[in-house]
Residue, then its C-alpha position, 0 to 999 in steps of 0.5 A: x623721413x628715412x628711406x629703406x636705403x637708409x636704413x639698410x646704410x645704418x645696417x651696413x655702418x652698424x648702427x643698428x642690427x640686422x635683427x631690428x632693421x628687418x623687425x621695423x620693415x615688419x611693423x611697418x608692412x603690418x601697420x601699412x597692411x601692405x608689404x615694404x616692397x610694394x610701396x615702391x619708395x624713394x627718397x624726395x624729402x627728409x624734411x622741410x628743410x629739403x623744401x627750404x634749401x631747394x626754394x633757395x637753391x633755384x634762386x641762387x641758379x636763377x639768378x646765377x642764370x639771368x648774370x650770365x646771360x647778360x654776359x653771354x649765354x655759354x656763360x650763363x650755363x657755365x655758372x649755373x653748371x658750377x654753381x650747382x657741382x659746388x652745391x653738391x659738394x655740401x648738401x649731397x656729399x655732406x648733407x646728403x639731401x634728398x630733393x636739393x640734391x635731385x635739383x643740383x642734378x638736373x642744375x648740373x647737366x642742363x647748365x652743361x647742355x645750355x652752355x653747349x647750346x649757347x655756343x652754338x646760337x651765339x655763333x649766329x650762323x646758318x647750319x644745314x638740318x642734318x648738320x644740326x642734327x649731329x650737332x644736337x647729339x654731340x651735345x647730347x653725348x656731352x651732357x650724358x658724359x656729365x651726368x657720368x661724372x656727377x654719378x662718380x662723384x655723388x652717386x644721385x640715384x637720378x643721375x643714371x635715368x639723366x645719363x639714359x635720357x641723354x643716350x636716348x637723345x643722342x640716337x634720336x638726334x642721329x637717327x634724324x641726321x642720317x636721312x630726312x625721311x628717318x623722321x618717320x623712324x623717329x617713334x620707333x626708334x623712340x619706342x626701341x631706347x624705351x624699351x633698352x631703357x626700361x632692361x636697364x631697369x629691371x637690370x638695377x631692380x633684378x640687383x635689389x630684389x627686396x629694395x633695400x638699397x639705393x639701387x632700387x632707386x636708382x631702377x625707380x629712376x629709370x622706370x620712369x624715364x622708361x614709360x613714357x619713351x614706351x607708351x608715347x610712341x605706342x600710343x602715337x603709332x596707333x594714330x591717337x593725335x590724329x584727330x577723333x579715334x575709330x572704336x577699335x583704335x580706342x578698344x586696342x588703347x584700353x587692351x593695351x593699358x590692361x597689359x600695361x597693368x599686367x607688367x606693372x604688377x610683375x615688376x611692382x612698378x607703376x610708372x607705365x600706369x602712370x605715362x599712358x593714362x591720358x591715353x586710356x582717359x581719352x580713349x574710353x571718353x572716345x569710346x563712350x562718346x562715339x557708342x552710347x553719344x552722353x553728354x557727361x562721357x567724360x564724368x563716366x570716364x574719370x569715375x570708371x578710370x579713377x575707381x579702377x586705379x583706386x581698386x588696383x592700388x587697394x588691392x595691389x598686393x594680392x592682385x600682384x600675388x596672382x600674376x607673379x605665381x602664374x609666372x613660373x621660375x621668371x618669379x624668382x627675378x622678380x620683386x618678392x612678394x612677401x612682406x619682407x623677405x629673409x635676405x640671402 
């Protein structure tokens, strides 16, 4: 399977013209009956193959792992960390594998905060919370530090969500040691990267309009790292893990999930849809618990829900259509929503 990265890379070798390029994204919006845009693609797999090395690759680290624990913990982060830059150096630079080379990633920078954190538990001293705190950033800073160079050497379209999700950790781990009772700032605070997180993704979109590069997967990337950084706090905020929900708490839930709705259709991205739909599932089962008392709420719920999603998804591009035409001049920033759009 080849991503329209790839094929915009045969483009740019020359491999193939412009002509035909935008001729295939044609037939295939037209066979899909729905424009290449709206598809949202990423590359996760170009083969069984990708599956193949991948089982193996988390073999080789697991075990790596479980040697260098028995060593010292540093040790087992230190081996699963160059083990997995090593990796990368064949099945992303040369191979350029879609899925091992999401797994080398993650390898790569957990093994650079395990080895980290290993230090740090093997010393076997008390250290004071705030102090803990600092020390937690430090090590986040480190790892984002890590994911920096791998983005410089490998260029994974992951590896800029892993280094904002390292950020995020930083300014929460900060944001703890500067006072005790900045605990409570903690979902706000959480909910602020979110939102920084999720201008960091529109800003690699805005670059990609059409979503012939890598760097719409790299926005895919950030999206969803973004959405949930927005709806846990949100939802948290509005006192959904406090027990039963009161009908207006459930009733902003569902308003805000429409909202959710309205966004994910301007930017053509579904990844708030994604994150908050536990919360929306669990609010209307409240809502209809608590008002009509049925015993099969939570059928009713996942038959609304799910019919609603799948309405959505069905007609997606039309409904897309209208919420990106009443937007004015902001349209032009957006994803097109033609089926494929001439280049400039």
């Amino acid at each position: 399977m080849y991503s329209d990265s790839d094929l915009e890379g045969a483009v740019t070798a020359g491999a193939i013209s412009r002509e035909a390029a935008d001729a295939l994204r044609h037939h295939i919006a037209a066979q899909r009956a729905t424009p290449i845009v709206d598809e949202e693609q990423f590359r996760l797999l170009s083969g069984f193959n990708d599956i193949f090395v991948s089982i193996a690759i988390v073999m080789l680290l697991t075990a790596l792992a479980q040697l260098g624990k028995a060593v010292a913990t540093p040790v087992a982060g230190v081996l699963v960390a160059g083990a997995a830059w090593g990796l990368a150096e064949y099945f992303t630079r040369v191979r350029r594998m879609a899925l091992p080379s999401i797994l080398l990633l993650l390898a790569f920078v957990g093994g650079v905060a395990g080895a980290l954190v290993g230090v740090m538990t093997d010393l076997h001293i008390d250290i004071p919370a705030r102090v803990g705190a600092v020390i937690a950033a430090g090590i986040a800073l480190i790892t984002g530090g890590a994911a920096w160079l791998h983005w410089r050497r490998f260029m994974v379209p992951i590896t800029v969500a892993a280094g904002a999700a390292a950020a995020v950790a930083v300014v929460a781990a900060l944001t703890v040691a500067s006072a005790p009772e900045a605990k409570e700032l903690m979902y706000p605070t959480l909910l602020i990267c979110g939102f920084v997180v999720f201008a960091l993704a529109m800003w690699w979109d805005i670059s990609d309009r059409e979503r012939r590069t890598r760097r719409s997967d790299v926005a895919f990337w950030l999206h969803l790292a973004a959405a949930p950084l927005i709806a846990h706090p949100v939802f948290h905020m509005l006192g959904m893990f406090q027990g039963d929900i009161s009908m207006v708490t459930a009733i902003v839930v569902i308003v805000l999930y429409v909202i959710f709705g309205f966004v994910a259709l301007a930017i053509d991205r579904r990844a708030l849809l994604v994150s908050s739909l536990a919360y929306v599932l669990y609010a209307m089962y409240s809502l209809l618990q608590t008002t009509a008392s049925l015993e099969l709420a939570w059928g009713f719920t996942a038959l609304a829900i799910g019919s609603a999603l799948l309405t959505l998804s069905a007609f997606w591009h039309p409904m897309r259509a209208l919420v990106v035409g009443g937007l004015g001049d902001l349209a032009e920033r957006l994803p097109p929503v033609g089926v494929v759009a001439a280049r400039a």
